[in-house]
N, C-alpha and C positions, 0 to 999 in steps of 0.2 A: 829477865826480859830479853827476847830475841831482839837482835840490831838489826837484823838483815831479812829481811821478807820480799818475796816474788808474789806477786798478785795474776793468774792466769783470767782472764776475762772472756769468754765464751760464750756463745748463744750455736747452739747448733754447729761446732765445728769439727765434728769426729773425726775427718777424714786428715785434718789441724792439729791436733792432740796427737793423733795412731802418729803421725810422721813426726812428732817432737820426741815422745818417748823412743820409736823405732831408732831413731838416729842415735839412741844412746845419751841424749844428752842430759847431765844431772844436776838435776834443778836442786838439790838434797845438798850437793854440793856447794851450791852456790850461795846457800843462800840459809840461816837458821829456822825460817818459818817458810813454807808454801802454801800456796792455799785456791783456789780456784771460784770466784763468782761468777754464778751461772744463772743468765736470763730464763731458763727454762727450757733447757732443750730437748729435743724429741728426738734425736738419731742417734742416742748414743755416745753421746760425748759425756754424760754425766756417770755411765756405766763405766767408762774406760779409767774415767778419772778415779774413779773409784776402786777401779781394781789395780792402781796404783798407788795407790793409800792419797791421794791429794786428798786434803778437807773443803770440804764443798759448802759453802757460803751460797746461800738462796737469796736471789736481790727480792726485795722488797716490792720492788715499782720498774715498770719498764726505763729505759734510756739510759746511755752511755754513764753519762753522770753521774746518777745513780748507784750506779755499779763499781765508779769509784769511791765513793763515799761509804756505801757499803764495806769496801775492802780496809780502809780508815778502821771504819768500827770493829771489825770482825780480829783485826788483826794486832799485834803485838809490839811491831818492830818497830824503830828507831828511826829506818829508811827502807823507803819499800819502790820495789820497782815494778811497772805493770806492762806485762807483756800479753799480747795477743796473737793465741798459737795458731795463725790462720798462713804460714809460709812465708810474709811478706817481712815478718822482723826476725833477725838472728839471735838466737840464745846465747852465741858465744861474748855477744856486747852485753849481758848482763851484769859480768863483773865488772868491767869496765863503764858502767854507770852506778853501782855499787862504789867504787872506787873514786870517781870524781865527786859523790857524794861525802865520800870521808875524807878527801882533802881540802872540803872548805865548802861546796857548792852547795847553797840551797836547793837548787833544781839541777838535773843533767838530762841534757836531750840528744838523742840518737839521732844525728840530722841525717839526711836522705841529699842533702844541698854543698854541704862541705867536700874541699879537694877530697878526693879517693872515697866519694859515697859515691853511691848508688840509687836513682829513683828507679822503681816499677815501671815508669814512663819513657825513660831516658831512650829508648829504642820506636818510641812511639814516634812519627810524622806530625801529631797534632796533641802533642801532649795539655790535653785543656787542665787535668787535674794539677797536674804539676805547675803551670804557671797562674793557675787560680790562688795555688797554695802560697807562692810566691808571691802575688799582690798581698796577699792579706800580710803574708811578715810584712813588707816594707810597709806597708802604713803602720802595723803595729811598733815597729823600730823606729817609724819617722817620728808618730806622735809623740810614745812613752817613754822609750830607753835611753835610756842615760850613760847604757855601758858600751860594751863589746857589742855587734850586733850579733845578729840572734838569727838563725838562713833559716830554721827550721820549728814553727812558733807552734805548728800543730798535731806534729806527729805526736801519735800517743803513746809509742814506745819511750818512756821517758823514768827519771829516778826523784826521787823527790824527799825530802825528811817529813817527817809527822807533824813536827812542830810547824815549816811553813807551811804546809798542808792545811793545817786548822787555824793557822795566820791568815790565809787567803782566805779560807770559807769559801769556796767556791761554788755556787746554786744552781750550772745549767745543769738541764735536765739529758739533754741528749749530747750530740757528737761535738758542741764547742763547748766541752766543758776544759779541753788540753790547751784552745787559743786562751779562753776566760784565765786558768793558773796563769799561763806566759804572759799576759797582758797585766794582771793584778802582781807579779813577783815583779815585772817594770816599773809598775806604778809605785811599789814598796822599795824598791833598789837589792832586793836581793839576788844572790849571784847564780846568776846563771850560765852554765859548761854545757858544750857539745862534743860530742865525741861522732866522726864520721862512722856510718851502715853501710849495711848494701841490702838493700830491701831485693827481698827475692820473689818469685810470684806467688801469687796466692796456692794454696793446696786446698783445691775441692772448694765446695761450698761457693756462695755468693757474697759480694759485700753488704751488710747492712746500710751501708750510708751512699744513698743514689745521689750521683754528683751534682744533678741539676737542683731538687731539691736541698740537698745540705746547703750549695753555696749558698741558698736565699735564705736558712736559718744560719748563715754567716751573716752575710752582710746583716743583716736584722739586729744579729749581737753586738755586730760592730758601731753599727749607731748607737746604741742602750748607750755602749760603753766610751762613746764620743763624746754623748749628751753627757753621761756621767761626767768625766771631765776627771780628773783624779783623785776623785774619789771613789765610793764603794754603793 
């Protein structure tokens, strides 16, 4: 049984994939299984992948969530970490969430918040994303956590083991399916590690998840999981 699997999650990012491979970087290396779930894309990101030997995992049903849950099934490992080859997250903190996962951590998150990270934003005048991203931890550290806090509750660059993976059961369908694990490993007290990024800008393509809309299927989630109370 492979311990170690890279989940590449994709929809349309050719231009995302050509710059991870071009750079040399060896996902083979890193990691015993790779594997890539792909929303269905049309430009060529599934040719590329292909002609790279990655195994190509067809999601089922649209939405982020989905696509993780997908990778769950599809795949092997022990702990599995899920990067998205769109610029914005570094491959070389893959082992380095690999690693915080075999020194104890149920979850490891690649914060963008932490001394010596980097947001996308940080250079912006009016960073709305970044400090949206920022209310939503603090409530989720005010209400839940019980530990360390937690700067970075959303990003999806993230490691995680199998086992609390299918502890959590996680259901959302689209883009709060990263708050839903961070919010449900609080409410379970499992450990959760950050390791600082430097999110760099996107390569090509657009983002799936438009800011104004996602934040109102945040907050939306956020109340479910208010109303929930500590439970499931």
């Amino acid at each position: 049984m492979p311990r170690r699997t890279v989940v590449l999650l994709t929809l349309n990012e050719v231009d995302g994939v050509r710059w991870l491979f071009s750079a040399g970087h060896d996902l083979s290396a890193m990691a015993d299984e790779v594997l890539a779930v792909d929303g269905g894309s049309t430009d060529g990101t599934r040719e590329v992948l292909a002609s790279r030997r990655v195994r190509l995992v067809d999601q089922p049903r649209p939405g982020r969530g989905e696509a993780f849950r997908a990778a769950v099934r599809a795949s092997g490992g022990a702990c599995l970490v899920f990067f998205s080859p769109d610029g914005n997250e570094d491959p070389n903190d893959i082992p380095r969430l690999f690693a915080a996962i075999e020194n104890g951590a149920d979850m490891a998150i690649a914060s963008r918040f932490l001394p010596g990270s980097r947001n996308e934003e940080d250079d912006d005048s009016l960073p709305l994303r970044k400090w949206t991203n920022q209310a939503f931890t603090w409530i989720a550290n005010f209400i839940w956590n019980r530990g360390s806090y937690v700067t970075d509750t959303i990003n999806g660059f993230r490691g995680i083991t199998r086992d609390a993976f299918l502890k959590l059961d996680p259901g959302s369908v689209g883009y709060t399916i990263e708050y839903e694990m961070t919010i449900r490993a609080m409410k379970q007290r499992m450990r959760i590690e950050e390791i600082p990024t430097r999110e760099g800008n996107r390569v090509g393509g657009e983002s799936k998840a438009p800011s104004f809309r996602t934040g109102v299927r945040f907050l939306r989630f956020l109340i479910r999981e208010m109303v929930a109370g500590d439970g499931r």
